[in-house]
Legacy VTK file of the C-alpha trace (Angstrom):
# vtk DataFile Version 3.0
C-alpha trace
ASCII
DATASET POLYDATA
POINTS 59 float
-27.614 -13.488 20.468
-24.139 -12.475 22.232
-21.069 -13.449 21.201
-17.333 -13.024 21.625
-15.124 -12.804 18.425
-12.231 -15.143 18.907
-10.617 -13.931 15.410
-10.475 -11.012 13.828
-13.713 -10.807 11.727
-15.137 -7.831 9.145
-18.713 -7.403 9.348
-20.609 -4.346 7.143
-17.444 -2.511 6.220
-15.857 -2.740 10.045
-13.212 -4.458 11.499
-13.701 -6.116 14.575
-10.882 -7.560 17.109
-10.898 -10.620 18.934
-12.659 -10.262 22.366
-15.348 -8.003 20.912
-19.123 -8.207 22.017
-21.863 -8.225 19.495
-25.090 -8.821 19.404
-26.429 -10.283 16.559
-29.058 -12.470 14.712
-29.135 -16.221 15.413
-28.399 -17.497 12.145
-25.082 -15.174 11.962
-23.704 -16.416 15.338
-23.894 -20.132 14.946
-22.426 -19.535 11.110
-19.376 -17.737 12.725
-19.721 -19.950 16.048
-19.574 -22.849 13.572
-16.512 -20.930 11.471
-14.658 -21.166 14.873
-14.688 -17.136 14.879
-16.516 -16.591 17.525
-18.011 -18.318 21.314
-21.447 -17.412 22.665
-21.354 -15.543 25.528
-23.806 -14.370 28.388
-22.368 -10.569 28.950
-19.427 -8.953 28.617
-16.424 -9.783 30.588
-15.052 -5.381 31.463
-17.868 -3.606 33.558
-19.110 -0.989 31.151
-18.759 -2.764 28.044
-22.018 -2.871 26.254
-22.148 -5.373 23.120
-22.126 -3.130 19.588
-25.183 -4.087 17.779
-24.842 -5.079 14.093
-27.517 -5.352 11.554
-26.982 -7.791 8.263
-27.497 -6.695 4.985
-31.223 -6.252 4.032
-32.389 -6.119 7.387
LINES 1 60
59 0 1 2 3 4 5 6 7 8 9 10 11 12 13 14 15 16 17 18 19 20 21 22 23 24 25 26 27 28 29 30 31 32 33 34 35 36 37 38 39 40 41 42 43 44 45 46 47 48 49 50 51 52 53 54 55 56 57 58
């Protein structure tokens, strides 16, 4: 799934601004979407922009 941090969030060691583009698992977007950390999104917004993969712990 594709989201679009709205907060400043750490995920596996990295800070992430507000406005990035991940894509991530399900479960982990609607727990931050939920959180009010981040919006689902279709694409990114900037031409270019690809959305930075993450992987959770234990994947």
């Amino acid at each position: 799934m594709l989201i679009e941090l709205l907060k400043p969030h750490t995920h596996a060691g990295v800070l992430h601004a507000p406005g990035t583009h991940l894509g991530i698992d399900e479960a982990t977007a609607r727990w931050l979407i939920e959180r009010g950390v981040a919006k689902p999104t279709e694409a990114p917004d900037e031409p270019g922009v690809k959305p930075q993969p993450t992987a959770r712990k234990g994947d």
